[in-house]
Structures are given as C-alpha cells and as structure tokens.
PDB file with SEQRES, HELIX, SHEET and CRYST1 records, atoms N, CA, C and O in Angstrom:
SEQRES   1 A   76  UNK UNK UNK UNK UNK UNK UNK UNK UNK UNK UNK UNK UNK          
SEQRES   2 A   76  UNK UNK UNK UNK UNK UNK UNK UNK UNK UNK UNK UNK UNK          
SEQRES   3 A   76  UNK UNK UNK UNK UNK UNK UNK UNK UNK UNK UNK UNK UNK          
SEQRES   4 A   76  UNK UNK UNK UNK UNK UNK UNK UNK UNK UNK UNK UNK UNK          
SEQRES   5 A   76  UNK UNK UNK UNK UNK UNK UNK UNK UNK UNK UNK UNK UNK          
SEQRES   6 A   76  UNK UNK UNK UNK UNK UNK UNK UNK UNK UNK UNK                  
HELIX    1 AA1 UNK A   14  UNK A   24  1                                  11    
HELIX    2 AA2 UNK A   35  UNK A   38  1                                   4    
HELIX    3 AA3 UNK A   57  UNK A   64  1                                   8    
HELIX    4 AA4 UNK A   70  UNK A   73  1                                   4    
SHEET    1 AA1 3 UNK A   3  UNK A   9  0                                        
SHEET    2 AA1 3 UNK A  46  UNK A  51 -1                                        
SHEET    3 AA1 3 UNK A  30  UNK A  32 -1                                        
CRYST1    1.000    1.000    1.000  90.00  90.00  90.00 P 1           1          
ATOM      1  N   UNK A   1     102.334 100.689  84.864  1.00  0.00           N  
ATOM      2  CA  UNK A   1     101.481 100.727  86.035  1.00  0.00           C  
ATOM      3  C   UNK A   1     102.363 100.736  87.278  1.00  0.00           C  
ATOM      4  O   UNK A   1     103.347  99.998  87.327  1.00  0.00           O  
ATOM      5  N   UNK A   2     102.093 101.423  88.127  1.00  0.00           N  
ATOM      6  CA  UNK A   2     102.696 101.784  89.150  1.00  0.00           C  
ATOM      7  C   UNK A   2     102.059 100.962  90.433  1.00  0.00           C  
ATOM      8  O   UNK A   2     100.848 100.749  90.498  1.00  0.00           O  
ATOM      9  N   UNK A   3     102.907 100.557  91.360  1.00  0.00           N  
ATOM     10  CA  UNK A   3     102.319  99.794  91.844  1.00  0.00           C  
ATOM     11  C   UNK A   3     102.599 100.412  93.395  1.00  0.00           C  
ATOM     12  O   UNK A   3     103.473 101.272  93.507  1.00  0.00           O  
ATOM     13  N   UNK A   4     101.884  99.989  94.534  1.00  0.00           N  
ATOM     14  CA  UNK A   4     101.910 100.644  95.937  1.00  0.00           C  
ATOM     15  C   UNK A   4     101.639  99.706  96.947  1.00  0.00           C  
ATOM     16  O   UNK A   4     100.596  99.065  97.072  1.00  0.00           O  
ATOM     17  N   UNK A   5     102.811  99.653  97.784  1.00  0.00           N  
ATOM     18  CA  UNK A   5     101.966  98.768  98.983  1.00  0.00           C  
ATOM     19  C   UNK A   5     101.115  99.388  99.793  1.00  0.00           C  
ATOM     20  O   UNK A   5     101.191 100.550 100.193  1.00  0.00           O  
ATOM     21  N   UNK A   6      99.958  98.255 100.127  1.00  0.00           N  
ATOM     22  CA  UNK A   6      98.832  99.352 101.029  1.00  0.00           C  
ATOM     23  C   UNK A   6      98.926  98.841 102.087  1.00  0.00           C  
ATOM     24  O   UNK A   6      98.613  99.551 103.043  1.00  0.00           O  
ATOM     25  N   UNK A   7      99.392  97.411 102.371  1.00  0.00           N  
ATOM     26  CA  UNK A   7      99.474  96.722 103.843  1.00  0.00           C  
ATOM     27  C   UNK A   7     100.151  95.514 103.905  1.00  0.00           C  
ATOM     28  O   UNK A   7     100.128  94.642 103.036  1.00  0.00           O  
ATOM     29  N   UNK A   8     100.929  95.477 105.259  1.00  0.00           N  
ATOM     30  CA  UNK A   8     102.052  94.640 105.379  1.00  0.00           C  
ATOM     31  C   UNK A   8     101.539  93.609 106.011  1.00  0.00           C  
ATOM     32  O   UNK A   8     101.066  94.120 107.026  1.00  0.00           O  
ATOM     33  N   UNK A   9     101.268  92.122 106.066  1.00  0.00           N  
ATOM     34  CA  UNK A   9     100.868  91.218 106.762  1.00  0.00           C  
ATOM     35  C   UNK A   9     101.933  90.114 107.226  1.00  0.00           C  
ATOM     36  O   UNK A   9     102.950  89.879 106.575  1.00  0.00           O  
ATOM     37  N   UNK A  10     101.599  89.466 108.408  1.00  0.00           N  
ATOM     38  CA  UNK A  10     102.576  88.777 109.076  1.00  0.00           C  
ATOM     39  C   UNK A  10     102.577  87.020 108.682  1.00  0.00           C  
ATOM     40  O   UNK A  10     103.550  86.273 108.580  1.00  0.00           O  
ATOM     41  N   UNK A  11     101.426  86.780 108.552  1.00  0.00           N  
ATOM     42  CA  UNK A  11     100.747  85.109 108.190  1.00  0.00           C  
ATOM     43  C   UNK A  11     100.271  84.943 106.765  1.00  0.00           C  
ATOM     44  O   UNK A  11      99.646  85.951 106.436  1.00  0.00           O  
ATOM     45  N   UNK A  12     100.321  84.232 105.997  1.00  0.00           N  
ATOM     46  CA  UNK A  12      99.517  83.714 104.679  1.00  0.00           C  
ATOM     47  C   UNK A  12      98.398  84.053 104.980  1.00  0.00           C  
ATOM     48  O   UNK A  12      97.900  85.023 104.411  1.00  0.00           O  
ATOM     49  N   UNK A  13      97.484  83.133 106.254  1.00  0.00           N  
ATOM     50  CA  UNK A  13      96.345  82.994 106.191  1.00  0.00           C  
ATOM     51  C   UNK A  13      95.930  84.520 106.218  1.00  0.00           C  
ATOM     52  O   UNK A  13      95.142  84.852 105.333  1.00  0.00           O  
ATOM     53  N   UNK A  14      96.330  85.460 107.071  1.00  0.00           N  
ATOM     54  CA  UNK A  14      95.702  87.061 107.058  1.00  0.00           C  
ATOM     55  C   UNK A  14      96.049  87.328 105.692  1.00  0.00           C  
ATOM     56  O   UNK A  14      95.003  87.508 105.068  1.00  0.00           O  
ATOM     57  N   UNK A  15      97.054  87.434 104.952  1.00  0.00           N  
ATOM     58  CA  UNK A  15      96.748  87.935 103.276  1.00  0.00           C  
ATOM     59  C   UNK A  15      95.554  87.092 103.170  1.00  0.00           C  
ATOM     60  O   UNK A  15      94.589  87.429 103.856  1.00  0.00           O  
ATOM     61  N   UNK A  16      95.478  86.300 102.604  1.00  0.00           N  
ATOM     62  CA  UNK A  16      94.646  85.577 101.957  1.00  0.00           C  
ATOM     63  C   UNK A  16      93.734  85.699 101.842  1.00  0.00           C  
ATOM     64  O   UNK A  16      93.290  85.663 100.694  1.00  0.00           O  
ATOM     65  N   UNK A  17      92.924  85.908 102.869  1.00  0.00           N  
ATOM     66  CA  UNK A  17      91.511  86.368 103.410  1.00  0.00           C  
ATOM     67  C   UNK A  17      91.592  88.159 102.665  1.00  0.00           C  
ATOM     68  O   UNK A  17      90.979  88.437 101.634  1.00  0.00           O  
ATOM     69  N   UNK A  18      92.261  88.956 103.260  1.00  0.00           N  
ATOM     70  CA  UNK A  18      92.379  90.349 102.640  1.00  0.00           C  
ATOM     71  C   UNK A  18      91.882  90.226 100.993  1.00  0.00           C  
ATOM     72  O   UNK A  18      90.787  90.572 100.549  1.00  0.00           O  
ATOM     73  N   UNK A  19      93.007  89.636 100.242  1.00  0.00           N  
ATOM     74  CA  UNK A  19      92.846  89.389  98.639  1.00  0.00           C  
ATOM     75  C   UNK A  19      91.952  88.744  98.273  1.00  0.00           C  
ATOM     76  O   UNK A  19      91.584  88.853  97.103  1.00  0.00           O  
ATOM     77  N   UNK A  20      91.329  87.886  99.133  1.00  0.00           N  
ATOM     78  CA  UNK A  20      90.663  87.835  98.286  1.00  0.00           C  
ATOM     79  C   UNK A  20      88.834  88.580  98.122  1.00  0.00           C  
ATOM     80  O   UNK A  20      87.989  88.593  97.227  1.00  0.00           O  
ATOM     81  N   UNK A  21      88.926  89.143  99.613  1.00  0.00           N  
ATOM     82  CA  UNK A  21      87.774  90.536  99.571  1.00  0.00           C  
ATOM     83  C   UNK A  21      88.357  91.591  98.819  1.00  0.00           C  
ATOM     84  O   UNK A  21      87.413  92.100  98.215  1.00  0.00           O  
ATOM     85  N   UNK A  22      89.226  92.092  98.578  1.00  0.00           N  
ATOM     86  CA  UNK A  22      89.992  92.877  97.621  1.00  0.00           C  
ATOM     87  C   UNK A  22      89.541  92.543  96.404  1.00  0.00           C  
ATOM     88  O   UNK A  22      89.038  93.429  95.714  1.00  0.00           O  
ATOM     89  N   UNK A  23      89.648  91.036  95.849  1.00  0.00           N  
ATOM     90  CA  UNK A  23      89.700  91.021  94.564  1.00  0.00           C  
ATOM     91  C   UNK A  23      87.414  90.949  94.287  1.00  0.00           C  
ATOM     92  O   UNK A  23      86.964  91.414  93.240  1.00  0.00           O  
ATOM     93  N   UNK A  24      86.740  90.534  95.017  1.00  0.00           N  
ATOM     94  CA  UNK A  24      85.211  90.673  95.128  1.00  0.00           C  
ATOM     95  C   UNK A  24      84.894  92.021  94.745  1.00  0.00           C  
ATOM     96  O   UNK A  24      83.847  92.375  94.203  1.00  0.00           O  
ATOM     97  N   UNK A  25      86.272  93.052  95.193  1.00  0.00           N  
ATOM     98  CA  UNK A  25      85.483  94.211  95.290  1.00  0.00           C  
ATOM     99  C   UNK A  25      86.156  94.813  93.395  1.00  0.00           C  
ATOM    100  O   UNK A  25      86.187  96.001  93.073  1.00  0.00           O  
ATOM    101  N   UNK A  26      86.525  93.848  92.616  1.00  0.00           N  
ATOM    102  CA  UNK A  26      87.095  94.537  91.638  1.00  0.00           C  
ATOM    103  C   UNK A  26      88.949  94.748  91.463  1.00  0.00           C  
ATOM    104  O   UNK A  26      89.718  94.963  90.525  1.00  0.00           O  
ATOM    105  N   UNK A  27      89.057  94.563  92.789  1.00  0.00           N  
ATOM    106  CA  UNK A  27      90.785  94.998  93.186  1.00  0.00           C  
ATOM    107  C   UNK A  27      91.763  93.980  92.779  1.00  0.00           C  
ATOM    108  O   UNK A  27      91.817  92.884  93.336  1.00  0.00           O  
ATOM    109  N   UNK A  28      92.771  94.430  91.526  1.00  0.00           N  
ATOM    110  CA  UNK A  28      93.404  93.006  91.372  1.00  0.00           C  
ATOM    111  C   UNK A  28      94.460  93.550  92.573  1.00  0.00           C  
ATOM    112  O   UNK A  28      94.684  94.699  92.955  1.00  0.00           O  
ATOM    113  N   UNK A  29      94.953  92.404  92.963  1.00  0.00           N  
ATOM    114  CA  UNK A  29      96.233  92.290  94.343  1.00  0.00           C  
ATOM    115  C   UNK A  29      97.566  91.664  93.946  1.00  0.00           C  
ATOM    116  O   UNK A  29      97.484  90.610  93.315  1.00  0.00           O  
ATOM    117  N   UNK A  30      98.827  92.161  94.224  1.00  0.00           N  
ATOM    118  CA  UNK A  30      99.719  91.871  94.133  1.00  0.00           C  
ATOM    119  C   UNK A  30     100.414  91.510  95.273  1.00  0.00           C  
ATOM    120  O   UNK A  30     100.391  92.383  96.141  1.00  0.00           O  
ATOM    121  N   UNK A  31     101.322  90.012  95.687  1.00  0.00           N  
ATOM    122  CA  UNK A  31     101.923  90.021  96.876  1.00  0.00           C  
ATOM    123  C   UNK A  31     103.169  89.861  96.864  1.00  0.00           C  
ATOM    124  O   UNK A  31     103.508  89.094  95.963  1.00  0.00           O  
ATOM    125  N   UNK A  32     103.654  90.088  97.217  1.00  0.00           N  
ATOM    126  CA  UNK A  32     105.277  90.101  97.877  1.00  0.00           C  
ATOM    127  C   UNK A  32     105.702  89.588  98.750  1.00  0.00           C  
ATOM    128  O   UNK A  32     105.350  90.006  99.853  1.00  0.00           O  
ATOM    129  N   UNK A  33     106.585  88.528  98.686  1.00  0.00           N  
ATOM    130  CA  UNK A  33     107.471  87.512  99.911  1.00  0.00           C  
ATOM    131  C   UNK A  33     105.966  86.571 100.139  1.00  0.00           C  
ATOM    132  O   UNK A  33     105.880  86.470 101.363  1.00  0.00           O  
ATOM    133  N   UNK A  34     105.246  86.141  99.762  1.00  0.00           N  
ATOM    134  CA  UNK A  34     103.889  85.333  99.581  1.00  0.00           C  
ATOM    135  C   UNK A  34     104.832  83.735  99.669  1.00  0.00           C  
ATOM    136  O   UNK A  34     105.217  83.294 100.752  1.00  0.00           O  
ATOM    137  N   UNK A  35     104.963  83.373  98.997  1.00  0.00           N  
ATOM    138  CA  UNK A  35     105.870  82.180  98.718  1.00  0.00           C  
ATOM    139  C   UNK A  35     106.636  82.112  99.451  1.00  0.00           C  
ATOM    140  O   UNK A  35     106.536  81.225 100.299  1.00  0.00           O  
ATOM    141  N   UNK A  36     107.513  82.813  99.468  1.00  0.00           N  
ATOM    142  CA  UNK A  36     108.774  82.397 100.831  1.00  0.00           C  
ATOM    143  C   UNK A  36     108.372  83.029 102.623  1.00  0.00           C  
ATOM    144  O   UNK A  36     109.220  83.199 103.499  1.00  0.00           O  
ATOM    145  N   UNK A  37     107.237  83.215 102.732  1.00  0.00           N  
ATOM    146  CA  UNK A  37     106.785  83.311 104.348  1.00  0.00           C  
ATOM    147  C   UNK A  37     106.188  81.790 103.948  1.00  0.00           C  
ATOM    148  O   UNK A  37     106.285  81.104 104.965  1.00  0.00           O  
ATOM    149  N   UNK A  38     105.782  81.242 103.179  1.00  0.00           N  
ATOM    150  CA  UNK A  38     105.070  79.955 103.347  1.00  0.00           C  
ATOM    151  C   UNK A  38     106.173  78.875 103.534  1.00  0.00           C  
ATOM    152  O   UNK A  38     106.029  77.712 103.913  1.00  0.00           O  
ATOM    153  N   UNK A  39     106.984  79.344 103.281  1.00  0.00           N  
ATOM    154  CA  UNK A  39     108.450  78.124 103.760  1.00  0.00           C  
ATOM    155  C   UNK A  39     108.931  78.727 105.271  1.00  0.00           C  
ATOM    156  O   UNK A  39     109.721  77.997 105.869  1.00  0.00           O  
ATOM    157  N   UNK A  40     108.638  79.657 105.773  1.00  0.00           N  
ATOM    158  CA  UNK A  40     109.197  80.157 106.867  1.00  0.00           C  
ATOM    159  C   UNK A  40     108.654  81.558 107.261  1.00  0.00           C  
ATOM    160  O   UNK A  40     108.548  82.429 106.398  1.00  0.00           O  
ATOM    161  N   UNK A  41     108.270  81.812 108.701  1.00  0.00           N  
ATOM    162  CA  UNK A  41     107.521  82.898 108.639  1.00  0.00           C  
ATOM    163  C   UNK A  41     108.899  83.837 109.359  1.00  0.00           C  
ATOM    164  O   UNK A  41     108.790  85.051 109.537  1.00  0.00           O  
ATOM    165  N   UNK A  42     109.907  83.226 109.648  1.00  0.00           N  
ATOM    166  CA  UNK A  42     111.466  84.326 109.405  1.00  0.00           C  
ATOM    167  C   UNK A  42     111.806  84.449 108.502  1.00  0.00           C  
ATOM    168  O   UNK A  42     113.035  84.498 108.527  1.00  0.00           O  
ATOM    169  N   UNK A  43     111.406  84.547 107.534  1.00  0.00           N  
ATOM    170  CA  UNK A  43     111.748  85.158 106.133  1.00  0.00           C  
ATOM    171  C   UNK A  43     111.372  86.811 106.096  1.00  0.00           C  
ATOM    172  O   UNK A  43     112.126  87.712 105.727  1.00  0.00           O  
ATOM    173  N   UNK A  44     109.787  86.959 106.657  1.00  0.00           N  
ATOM    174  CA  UNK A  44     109.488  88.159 106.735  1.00  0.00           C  
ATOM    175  C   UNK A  44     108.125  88.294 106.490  1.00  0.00           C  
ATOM    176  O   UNK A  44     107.453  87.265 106.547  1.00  0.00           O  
ATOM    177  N   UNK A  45     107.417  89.656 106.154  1.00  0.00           N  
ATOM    178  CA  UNK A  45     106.588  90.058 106.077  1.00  0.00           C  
ATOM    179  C   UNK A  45     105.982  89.813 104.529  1.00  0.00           C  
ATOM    180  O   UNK A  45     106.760  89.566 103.608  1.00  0.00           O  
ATOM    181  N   UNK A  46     104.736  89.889 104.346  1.00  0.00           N  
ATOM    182  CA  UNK A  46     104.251  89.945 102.941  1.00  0.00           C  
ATOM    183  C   UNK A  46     103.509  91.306 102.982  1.00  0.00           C  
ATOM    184  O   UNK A  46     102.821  91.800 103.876  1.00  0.00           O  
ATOM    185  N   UNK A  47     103.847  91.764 101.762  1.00  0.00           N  
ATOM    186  CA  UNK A  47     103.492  92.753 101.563  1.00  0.00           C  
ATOM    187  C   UNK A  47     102.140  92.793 100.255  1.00  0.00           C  
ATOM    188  O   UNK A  47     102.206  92.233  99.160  1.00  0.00           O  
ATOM    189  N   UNK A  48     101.234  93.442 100.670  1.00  0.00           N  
ATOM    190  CA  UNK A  48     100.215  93.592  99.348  1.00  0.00           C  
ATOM    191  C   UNK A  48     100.582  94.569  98.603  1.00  0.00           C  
ATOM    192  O   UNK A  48     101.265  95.321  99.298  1.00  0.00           O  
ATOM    193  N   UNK A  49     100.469  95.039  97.322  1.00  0.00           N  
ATOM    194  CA  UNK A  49     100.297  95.967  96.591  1.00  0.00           C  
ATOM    195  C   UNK A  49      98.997  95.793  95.711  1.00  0.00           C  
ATOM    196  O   UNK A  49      98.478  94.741  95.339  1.00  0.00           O  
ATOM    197  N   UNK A  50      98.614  97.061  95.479  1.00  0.00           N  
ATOM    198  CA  UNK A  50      97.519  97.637  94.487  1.00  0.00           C  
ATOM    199  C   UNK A  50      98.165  98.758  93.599  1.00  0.00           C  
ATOM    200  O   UNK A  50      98.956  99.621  93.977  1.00  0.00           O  
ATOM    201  N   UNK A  51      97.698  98.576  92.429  1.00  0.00           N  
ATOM    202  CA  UNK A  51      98.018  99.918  91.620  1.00  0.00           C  
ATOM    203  C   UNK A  51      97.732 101.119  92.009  1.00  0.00           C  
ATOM    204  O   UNK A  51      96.811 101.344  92.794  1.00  0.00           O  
ATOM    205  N   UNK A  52      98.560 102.116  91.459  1.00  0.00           N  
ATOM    206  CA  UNK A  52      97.928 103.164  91.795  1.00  0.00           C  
ATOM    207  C   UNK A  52      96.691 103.698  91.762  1.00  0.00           C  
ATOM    208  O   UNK A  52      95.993 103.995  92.732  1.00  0.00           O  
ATOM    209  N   UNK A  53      96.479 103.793  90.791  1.00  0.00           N  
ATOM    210  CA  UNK A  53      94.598 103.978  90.455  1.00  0.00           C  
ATOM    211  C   UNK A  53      93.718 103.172  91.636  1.00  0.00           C  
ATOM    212  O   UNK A  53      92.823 103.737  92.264  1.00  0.00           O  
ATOM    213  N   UNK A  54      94.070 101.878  91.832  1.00  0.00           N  
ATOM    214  CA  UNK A  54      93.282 101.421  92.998  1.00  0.00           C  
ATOM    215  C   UNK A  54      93.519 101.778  94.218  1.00  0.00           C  
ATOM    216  O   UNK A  54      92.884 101.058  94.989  1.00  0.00           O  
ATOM    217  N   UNK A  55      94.050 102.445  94.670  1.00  0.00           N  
ATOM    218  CA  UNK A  55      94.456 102.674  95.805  1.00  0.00           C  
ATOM    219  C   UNK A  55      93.342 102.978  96.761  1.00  0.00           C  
ATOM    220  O   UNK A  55      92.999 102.132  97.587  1.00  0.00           O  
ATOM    221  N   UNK A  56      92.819 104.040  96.690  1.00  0.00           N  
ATOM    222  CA  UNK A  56      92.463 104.464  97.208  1.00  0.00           C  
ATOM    223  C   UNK A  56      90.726 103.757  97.444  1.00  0.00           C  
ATOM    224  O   UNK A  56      90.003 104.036  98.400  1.00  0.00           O  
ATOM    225  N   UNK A  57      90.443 103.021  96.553  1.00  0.00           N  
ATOM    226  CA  UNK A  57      89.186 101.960  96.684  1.00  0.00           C  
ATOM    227  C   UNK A  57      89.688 100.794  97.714  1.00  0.00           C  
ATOM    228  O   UNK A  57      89.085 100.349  98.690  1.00  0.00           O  
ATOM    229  N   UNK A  58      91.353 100.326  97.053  1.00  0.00           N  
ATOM    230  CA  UNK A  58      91.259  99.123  98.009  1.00  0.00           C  
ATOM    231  C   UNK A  58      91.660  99.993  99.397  1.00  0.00           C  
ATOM    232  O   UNK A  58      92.212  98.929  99.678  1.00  0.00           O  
ATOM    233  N   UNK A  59      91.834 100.580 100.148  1.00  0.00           N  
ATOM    234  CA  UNK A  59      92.199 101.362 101.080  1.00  0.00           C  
ATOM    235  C   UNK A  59      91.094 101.406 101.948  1.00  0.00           C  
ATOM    236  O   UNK A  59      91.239 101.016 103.107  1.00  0.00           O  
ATOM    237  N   UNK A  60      89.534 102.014 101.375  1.00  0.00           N  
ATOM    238  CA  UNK A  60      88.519 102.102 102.003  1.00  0.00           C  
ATOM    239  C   UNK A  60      87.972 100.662 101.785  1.00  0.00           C  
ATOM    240  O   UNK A  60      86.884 100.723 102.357  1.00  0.00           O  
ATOM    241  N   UNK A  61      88.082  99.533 101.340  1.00  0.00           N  
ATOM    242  CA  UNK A  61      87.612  98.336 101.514  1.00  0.00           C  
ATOM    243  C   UNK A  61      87.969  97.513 102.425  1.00  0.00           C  
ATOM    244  O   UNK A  61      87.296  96.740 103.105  1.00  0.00           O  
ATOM    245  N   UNK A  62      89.716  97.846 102.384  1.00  0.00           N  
ATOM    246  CA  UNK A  62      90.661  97.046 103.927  1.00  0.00           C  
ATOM    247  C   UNK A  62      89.543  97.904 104.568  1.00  0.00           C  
ATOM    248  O   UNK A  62      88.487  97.275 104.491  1.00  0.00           O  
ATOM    249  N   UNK A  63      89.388  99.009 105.123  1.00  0.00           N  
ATOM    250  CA  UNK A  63      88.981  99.726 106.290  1.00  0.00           C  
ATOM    251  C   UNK A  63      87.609  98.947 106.598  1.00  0.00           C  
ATOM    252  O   UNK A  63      87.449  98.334 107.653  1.00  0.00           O  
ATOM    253  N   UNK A  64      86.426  99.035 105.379  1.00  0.00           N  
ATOM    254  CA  UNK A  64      85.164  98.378 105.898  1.00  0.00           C  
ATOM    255  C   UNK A  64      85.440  97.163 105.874  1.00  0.00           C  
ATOM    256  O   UNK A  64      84.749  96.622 106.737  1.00  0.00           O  
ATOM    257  N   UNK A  65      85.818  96.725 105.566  1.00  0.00           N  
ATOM    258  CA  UNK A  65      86.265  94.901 105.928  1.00  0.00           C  
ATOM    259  C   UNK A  65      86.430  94.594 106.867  1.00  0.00           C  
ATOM    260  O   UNK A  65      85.852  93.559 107.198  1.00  0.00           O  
ATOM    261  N   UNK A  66      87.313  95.288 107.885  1.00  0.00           N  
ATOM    262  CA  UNK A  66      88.050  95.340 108.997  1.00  0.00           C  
ATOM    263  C   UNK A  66      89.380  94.879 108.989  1.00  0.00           C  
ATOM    264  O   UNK A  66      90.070  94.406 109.892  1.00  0.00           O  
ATOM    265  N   UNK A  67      89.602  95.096 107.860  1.00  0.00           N  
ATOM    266  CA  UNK A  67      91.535  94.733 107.858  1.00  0.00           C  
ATOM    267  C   UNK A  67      92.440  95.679 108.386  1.00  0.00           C  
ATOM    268  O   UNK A  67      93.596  95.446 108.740  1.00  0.00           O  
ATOM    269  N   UNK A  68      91.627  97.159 108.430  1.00  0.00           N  
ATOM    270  CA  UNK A  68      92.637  97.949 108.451  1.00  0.00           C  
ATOM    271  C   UNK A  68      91.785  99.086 108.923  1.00  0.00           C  
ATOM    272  O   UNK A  68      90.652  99.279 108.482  1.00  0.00           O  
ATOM    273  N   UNK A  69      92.420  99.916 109.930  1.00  0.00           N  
ATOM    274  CA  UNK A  69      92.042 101.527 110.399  1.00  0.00           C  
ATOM    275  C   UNK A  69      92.432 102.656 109.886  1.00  0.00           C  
ATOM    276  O   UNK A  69      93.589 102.764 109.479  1.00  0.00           O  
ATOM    277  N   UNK A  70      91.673 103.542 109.822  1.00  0.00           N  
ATOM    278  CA  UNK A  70      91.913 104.754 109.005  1.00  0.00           C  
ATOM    279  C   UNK A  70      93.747 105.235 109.522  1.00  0.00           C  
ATOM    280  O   UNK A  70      94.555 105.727 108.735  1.00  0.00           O  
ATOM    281  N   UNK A  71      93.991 104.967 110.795  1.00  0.00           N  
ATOM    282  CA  UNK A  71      95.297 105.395 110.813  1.00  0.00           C  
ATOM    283  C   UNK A  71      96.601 104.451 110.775  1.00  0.00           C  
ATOM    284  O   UNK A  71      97.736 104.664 111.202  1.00  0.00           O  
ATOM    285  N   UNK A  72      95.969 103.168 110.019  1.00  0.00           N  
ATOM    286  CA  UNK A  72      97.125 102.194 109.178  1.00  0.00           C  
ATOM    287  C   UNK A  72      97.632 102.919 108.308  1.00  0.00           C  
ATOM    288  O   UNK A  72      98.836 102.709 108.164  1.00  0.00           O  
ATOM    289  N   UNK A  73      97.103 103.881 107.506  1.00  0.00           N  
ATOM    290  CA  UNK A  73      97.454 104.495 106.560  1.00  0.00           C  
ATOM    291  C   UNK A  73      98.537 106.445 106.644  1.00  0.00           C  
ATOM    292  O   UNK A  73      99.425 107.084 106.080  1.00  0.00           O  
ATOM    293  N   UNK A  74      97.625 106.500 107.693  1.00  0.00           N  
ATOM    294  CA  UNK A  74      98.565 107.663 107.795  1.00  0.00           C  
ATOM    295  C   UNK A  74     100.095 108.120 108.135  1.00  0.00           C  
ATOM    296  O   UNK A  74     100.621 109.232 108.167  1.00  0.00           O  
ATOM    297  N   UNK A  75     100.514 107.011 108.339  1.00  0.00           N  
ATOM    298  CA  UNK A  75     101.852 106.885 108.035  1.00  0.00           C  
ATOM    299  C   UNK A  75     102.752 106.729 106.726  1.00  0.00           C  
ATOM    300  O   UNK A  75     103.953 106.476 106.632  1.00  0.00           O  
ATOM    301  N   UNK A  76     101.654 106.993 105.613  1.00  0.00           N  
ATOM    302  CA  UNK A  76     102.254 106.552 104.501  1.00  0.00           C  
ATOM    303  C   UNK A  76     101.899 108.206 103.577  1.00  0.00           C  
ATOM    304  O   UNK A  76     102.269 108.354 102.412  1.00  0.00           O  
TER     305      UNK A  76                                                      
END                                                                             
C-alpha cells in the first residue's frame, strides 16, 4: 500500500480534529512527526497520509470539512 501525504499541519490539536473526521468518513489516517511535535512544536510539521486509493475521498472531505481548499492541493 502506497501511502500519500494529503496535508501538512502545524499543532496536534489541528491534526487531531482532521483524523478524526477522516476516520467517521471511513478514512484510515496515518501521521508523521505526531509524537515528536508533542514534545516540541520545533521539531516540525506533522504530516497526514492516506493511501492511495483514499486519496481522493479523504481530499474532498478535508475540503467539506473545512480543513482544506481546493487549491491546498494543487500544488501537489
């Protein structure tokens, strides 16, 4: 399984909230640097991933959620 980041977040609390409307909608979520922004938010960014296959569901769910605008993505 191939995996994709769909969006980069700066705080725990903003993932958190994301994944877990992500996961309501069916979407399992993967995070990255999750754990170590919680010891320090100079560590960096957390990153979500979704599989490939999900992509494109969790993509339009960030969007109606309001996590994310159609042109968060077009850079990718």
């Amino acid at each position: 399984m191939d995996l994709i980041t769909i969006k980069t977040f700066n705080f725990p609390s903003e993932v958190a909230i994301a994944q877990s409307f992500l996961e309501m909608e069916g979407i399992t979520v993967y995070l990255k640097n999750y754990t170590a922004s919680q010891l320090s938010y100079s560590i960096g960014d957390i990153d979500m991933l979704v599989s490939e296959e999900d992509y494109e569901k969790a993509k339009a769910a960030l969007i109606e959620g309001g996590f994310a605008v159609e042109e968060d993505f077009q850079k990718q």
